[in-house]
C-alpha positions as CSV (number, residue, x, y, z in Angstrom):
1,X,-60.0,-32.9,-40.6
2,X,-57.4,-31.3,-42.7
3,X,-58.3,-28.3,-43.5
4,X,-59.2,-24.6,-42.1
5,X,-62.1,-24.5,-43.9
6,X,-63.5,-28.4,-42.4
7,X,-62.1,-26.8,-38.9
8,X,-64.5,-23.8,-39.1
9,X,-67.0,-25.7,-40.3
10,X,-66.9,-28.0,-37.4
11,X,-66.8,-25.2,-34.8
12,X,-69.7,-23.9,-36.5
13,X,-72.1,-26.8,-36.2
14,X,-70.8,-27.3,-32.9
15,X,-71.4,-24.3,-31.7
16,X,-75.3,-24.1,-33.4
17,X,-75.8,-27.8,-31.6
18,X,-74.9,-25.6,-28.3
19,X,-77.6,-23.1,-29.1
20,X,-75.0,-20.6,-28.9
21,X,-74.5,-17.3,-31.0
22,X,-71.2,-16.0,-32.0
23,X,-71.8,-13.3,-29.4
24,X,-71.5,-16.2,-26.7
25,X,-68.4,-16.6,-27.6
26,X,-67.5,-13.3,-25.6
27,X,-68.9,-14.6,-22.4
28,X,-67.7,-18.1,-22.8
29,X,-64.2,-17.5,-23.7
30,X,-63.6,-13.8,-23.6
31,X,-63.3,-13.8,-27.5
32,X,-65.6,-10.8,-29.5
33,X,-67.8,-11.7,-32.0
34,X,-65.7,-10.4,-34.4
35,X,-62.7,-12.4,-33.8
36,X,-65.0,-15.1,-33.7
37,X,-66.5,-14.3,-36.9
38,X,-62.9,-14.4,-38.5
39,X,-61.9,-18.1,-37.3
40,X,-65.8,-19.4,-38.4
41,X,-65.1,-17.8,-41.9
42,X,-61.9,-20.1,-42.4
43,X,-59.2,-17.6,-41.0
44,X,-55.9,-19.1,-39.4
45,X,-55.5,-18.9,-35.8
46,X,-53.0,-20.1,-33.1
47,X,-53.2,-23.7,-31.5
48,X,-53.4,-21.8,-28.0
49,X,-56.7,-20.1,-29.7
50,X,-58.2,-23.1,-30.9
51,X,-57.7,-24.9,-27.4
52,X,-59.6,-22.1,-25.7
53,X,-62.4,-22.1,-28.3
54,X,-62.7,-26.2,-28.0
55,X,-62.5,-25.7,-24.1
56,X,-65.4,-23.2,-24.0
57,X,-67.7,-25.4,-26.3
58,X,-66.4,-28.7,-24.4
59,X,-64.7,-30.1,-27.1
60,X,-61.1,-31.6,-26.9
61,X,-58.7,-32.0,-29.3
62,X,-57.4,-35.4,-30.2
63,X,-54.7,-36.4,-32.0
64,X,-54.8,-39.4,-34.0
65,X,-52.7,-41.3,-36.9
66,X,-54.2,-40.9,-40.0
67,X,-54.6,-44.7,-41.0
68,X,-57.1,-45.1,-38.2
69,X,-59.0,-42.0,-38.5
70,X,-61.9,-44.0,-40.8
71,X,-62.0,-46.6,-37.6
72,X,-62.3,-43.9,-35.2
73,X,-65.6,-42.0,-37.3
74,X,-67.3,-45.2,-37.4
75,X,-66.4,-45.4,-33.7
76,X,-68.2,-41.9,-32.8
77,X,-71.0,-42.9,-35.2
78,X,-71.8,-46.4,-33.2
79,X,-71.3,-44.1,-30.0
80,X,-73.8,-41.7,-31.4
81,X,-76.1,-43.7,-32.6
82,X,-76.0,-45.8,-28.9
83,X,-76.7,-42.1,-27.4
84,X,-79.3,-41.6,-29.8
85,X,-81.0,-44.9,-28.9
86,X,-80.8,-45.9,-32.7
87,X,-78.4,-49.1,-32.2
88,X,-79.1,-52.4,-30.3
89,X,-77.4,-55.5,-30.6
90,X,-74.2,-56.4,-30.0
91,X,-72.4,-53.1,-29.9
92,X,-75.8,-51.6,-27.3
93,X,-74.3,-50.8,-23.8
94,X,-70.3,-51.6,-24.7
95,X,-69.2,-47.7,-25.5
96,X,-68.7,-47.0,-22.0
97,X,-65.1,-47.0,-21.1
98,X,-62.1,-47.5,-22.5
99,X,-62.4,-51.1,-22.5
100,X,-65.4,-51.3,-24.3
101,X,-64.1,-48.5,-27.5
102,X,-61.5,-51.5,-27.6
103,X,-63.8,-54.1,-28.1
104,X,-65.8,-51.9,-31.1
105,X,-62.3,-51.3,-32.5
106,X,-61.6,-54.8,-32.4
107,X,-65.3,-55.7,-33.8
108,X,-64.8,-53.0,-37.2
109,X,-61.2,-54.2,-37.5
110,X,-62.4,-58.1,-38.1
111,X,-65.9,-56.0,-40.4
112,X,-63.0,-55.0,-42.6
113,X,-61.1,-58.5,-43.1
């Protein structure tokens, strides 16, 4: 994500899968709908505000070099789909612990040689 606007889209969704309305966010992180409304609609806003936001919709904020960003989607998406009950094989069962995100790693870094 590198952009305000793919930020606030994010926080968006995320806050739709929650079933949440921007008037939640008053309750959940003491933030009105208003100022809410601001950061959803692409405004800037301080890293301290954006921690308390991803706190309140159980989100966490990661950090990653941008070289392995595509490796760590694809990750997520095998990590989803496992949730979802959409993937078997040989990646079924492994993204449990750190351990095992090594081992998918591993298995998309050989995909791509």
């Amino acid at each position: 994500m590198k952009t305000l606007t793919e930020l606030s889209h994010e926080l968006r969704k995320q806050r739709k899968s929650l079933s949440m309305n921007q008037k939640d966010m008053l309750m959940k992180i003491g933030m009105s709908q208003q100022q809410y409304q601001r950061i959803e609609a692409g405004g800037d806003l301080r890293v301290s505000t954006l921690l308390r936001i991803l706190e309140g919709m159980g989100l966490e904020l990661v950090l990653a070099p941008s070289d392995r960003v595509g490796q760590m989607e694809r990750v997520f998406k095998v990590s989803e789909q496992q949730n979802d009950g959409r993937i078997a094989g040989e990646h079924a069962g492994r993204v449990t612990d750190q351990g095992s995100w090594d081992l998918v790693i591993a298995d998309l870094d050989d995909d791509e040689s």
